[in-house]
C-alpha positions in Angstrom: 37.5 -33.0 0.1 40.2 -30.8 -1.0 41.2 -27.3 -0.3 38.3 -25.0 -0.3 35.7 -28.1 -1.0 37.9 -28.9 -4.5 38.1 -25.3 -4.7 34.7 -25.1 -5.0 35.0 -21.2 -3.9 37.9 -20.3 -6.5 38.7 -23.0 -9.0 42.2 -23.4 -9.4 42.8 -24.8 -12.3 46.0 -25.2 -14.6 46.5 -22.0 -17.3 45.3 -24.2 -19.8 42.3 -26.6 -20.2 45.1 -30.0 -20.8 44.7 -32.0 -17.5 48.4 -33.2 -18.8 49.6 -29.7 -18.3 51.6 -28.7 -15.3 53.4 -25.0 -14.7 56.7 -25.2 -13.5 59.3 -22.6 -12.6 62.0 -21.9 -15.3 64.5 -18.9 -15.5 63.9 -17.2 -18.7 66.6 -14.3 -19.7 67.5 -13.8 -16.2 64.2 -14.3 -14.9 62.2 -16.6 -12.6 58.6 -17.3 -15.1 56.0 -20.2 -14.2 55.5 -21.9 -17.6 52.9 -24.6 -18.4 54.9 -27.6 -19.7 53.1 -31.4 -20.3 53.4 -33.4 -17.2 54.9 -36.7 -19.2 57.9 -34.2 -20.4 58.7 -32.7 -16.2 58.4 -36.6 -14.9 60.9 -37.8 -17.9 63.6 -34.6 -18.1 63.6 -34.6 -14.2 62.2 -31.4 -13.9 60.7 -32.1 -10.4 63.6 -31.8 -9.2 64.7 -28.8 -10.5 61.3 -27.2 -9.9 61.7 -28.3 -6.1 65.2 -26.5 -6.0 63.6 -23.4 -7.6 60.3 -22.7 -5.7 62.0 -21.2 -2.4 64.6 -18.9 -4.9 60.9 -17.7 -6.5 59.9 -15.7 -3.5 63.0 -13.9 -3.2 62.2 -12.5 -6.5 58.2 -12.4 -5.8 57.9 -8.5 -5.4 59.8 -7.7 -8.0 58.0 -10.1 -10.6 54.8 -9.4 -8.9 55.4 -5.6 -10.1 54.4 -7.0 -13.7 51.2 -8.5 -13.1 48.3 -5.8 -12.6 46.7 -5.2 -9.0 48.2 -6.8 -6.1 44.7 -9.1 -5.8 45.5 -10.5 -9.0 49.1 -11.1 -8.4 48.2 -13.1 -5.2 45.4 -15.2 -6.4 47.8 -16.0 -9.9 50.5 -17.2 -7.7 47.8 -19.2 -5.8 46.8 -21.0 -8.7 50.7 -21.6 -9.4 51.1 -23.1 -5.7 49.4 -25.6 -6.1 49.8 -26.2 -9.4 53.3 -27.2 -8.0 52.0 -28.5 -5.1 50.1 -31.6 -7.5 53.9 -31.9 -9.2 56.3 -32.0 -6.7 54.3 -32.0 -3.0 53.3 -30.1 -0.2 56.9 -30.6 1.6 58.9 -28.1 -0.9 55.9 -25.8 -1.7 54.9 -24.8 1.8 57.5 -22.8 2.5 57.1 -20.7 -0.4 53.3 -20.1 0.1 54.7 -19.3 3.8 56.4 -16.4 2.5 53.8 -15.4 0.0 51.2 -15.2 2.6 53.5 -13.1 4.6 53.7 -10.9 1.5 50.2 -10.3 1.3 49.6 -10.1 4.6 51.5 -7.0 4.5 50.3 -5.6 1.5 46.2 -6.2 3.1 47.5 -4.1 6.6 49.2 -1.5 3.7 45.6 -1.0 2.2 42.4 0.6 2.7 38.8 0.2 2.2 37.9 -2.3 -0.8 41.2 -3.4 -1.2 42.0 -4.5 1.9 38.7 -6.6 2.1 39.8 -8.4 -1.1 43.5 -8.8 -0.1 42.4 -10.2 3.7 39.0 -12.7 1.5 42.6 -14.1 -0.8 44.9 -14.1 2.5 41.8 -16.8 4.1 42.4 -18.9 1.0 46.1 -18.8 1.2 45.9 -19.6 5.1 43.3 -22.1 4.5 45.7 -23.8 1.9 49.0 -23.3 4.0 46.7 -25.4 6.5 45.6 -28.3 4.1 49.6 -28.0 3.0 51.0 -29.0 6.5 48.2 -30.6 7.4 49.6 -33.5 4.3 53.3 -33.0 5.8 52.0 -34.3 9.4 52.8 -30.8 10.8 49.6 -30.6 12.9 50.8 -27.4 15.0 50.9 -25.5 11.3 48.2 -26.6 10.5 46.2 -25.9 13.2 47.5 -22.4 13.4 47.3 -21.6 9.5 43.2 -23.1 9.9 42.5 -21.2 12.8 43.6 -17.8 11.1 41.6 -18.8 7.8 38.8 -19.0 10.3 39.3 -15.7 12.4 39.3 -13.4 8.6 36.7 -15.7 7.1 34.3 -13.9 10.6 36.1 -10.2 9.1 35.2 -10.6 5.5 31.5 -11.9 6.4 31.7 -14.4 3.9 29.4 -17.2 5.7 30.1 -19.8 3.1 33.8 -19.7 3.5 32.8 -19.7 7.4 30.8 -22.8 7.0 33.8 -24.7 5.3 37.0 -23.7 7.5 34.6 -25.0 10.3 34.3 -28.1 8.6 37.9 -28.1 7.7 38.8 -27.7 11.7 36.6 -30.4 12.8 38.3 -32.8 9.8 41.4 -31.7 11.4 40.1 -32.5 15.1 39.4 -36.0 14.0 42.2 -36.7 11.9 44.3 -35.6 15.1 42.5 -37.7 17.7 40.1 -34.9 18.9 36.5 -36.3 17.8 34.5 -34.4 20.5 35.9 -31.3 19.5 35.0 -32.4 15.8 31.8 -32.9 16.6 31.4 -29.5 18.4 32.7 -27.9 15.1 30.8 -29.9 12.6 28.0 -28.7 14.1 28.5 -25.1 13.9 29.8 -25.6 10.6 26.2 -27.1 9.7 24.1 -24.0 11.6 26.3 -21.7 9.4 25.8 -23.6 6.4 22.7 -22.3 4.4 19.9 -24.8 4.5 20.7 -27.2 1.5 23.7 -25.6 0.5 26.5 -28.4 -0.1 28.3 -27.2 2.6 25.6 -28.1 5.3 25.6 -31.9 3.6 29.7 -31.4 4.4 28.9 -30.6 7.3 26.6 -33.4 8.4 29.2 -36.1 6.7 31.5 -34.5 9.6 29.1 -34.7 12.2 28.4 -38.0 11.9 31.8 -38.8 11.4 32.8 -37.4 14.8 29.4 -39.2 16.4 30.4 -41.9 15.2 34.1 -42.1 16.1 32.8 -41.6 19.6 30.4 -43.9 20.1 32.9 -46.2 19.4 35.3 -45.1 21.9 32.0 -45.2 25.1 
């Protein structure tokens, strides 16, 4: 299971339909643009390199680029997608950061709005926290990764959205057991599965993590 269930809640999927096709940072006429470029061409020039070099220099520029892309919703959830596009070239180690600052970005923009538009920005700032958590969580920074998680889970309660609940408390009880915690795993795969609606994949999610965590510490009685 991958970030948001395979991104079952927002795919995030390459800007064209070529599974070959990666987007990569290049400086254009003076300025930082994310261009799709085939994967067998970035692993032979050494682009991976250069695109882990250029990711943190991105967010400098972020606002200002930002500027050109319509409503700060889309501008977020387009630089989503682009994270982890990058994250599937070059890794969660040189990304992080920059989805770090990016969530820090909009989380300022969400406290500058009102109304509708603050609901949307805060339901994209879960995704990025929920991502920044699956991102450290791949590092082996558990602390991060517990803190970016927990914070998915506190807005996923603000914005109401149940399903989005349902999975963050699966996510944390994942977390619990792959961080030697099964009891508190199994306290969160279960609310994960009351939250779940009845036969909605998550609640099967949920059950896998359940039984997982029952498991894990029956063998340790």
């Amino acid at each position: 299971m991958g970030p948001l269930a395979a991104r079952g809640f927002e795919q995030a999927v390459s800007l064209g339909d070529d599974a070959d096709t990666v987007v990569v940072p290049a400086r254009i006429q003076g300025r930082i643009l994310f261009v799709p470029v085939p994967r067998r061409v970035v692993l032979a020039s050494g682009l991976a390199g250069l695109a882990a070099a250029t990711v943190p220099a991105t967010t400098a520029m972020a606002d200002t680029e930002l500027a050109t892309m319509g409503s700060p919703f889309e501008q977020f959830a387009q630089l989503r997608r682009v994270i982890i596009q990058t994250d599937n070239l070059i890794g969660p180690r040189h990304v992080l950061p920059a989805l770090q600052q990016h969530l820090a970005s909009l989380s300022a923009r969400r406290r500058a709005a009102r109304g509708v538009d603050a609901m949307q920005l805060l339901a994209l700032e879960t995704r990025y926290e929920e991502l920044a958590g699956w991102f450290a969580q791949d590092i082996g920074d558990e602390r991060s990764a517990h803190g970016h998680t927990a914070k998915a889970l506190d807005a996923s309660h603000i914005t109401g959205d149940s399903d989005l609940t349902a999975y963050i408390l699966a996510r944390k009880a994942q977390l619990a057991l792959d961080t030697g915690h099964p009891a508190d795993a199994f306290g969160l795969a279960t609310a994960a599965r009351r939250t779940a609606r009845p036969g909605n994949r998550l609640e099967v999610i949920a059950v896998l993590h359940e039984a997982h965590a029952h498991a894990v510490l029956g063998e340790g009685s």
